[in-house]
N, C-alpha and C positions, 0 to 999 in steps of 0.2 A: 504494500500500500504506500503510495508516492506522499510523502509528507507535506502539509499545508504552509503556506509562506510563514506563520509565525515558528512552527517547529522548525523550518529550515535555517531558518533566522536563532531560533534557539540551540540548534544544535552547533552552528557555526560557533556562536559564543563560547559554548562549553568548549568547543575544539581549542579554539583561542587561549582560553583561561589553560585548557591541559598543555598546550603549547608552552604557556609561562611558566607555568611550574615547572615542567619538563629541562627548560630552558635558562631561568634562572637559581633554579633553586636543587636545581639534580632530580626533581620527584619523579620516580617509574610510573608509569599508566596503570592502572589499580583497572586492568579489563575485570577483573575476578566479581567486581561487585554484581550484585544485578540491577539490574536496569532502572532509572529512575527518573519520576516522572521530567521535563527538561527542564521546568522552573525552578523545582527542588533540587537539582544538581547544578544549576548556575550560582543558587545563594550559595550551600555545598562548598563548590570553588571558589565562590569569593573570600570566604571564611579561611578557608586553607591559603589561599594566598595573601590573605591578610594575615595570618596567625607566621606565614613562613618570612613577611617582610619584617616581622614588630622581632622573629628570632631572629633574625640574620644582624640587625642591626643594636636592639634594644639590652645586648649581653645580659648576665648576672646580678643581681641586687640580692639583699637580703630581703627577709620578708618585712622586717623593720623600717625597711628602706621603702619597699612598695605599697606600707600603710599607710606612707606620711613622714614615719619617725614620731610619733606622738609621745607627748611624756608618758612614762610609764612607771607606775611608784614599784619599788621594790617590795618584795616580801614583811622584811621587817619596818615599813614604813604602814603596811597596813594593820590598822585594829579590829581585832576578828570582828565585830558586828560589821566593818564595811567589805568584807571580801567578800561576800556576795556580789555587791553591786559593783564592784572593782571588775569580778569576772564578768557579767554581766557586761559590761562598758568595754572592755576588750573583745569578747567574745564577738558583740558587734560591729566594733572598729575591724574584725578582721572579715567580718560576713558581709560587711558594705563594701571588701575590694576583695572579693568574690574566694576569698581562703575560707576553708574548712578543714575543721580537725574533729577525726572519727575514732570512734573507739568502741570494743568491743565487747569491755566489762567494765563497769563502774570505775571511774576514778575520781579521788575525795577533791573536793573544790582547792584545797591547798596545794595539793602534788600538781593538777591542773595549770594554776596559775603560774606556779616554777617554772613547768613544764615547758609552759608557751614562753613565759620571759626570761628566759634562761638559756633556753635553747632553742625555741621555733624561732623566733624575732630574727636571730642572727643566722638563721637556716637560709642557702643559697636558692634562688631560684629564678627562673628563665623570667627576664621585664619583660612580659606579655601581657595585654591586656583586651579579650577578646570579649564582648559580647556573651554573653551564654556560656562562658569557659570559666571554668573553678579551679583555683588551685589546690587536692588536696590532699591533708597528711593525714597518715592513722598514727595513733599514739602507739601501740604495740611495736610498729616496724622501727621507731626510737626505743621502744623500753620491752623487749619482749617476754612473756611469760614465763617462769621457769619455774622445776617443782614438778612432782608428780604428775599434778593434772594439768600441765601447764597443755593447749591444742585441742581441750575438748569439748 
């Protein structure tokens, strides 16, 4: 079935778009996928070629770096009735610049808060910043389980 002037028109594009990436950025032709509809693989490749310009050029930051840098009070700077809302207030500052930190079992709001400013803050990670794209960490692949039942 001969394709109607906008699909021709759409398919051209996407060629284009696979052209660039191909082209500037090394990416192989992903034939493997299956098929999709034209509109939804031109946004597709806009994404990837915006996601592969912000890598090529945007390097390494910490994640402290790509918050802001906001003040951040230390452990012993907080008195237990505010570390609630301490966590809370970071938690957020890091969910508005689209980081996530996932976990698998419980962990106490004090180890949490270390956790993040201790060690996530200064944690390396690629300055990207896409639309719809999250950056995120599990707390186990930094602190992993151990101990009999640690995997079950």
């Amino acid at each position: 079935m001969p394709w109607s002037g906008d699909d021709a028109i759409q398919r051209a594009l996407i060629e284009h778009k696979r052209q660039i990436l191909r082209e500037e950025f090394g990416v192989k032709a992903w034939d493997s996928f299956a098929p999709l509809p034209p509109e939804v693989e031109n946004e597709y490749l806009d994404q990837v070629i915006e996601f592969e310009r912000q890598y090529k050029t945007g390097g390494v930051t910490t994640v402290r770096h790509f918050i802001g840098n906001p003040p951040i009070r230390r452990i012993d700077q907080i008195r237990p009735g505010e570390l609630r809302n301490e966590l809370r207030w970071l938690t957020e500052m890091l969910n508005s610049n689209n980081i996530e930190v996932h976990f698998s079992r419980p962990v106490p709001d004090l180890e949490l808060y270390r956790f993040v400013t201790e060690e996530l803050l200064d944690y390396p990670i690629d300055n990207v910043r896409i639309t719809g794209m999250t950056h995120a960490f599990v707390f186990e692949e930094f602190h992993p389980e151990t101990g009999s039942d640690a995997g079950l």
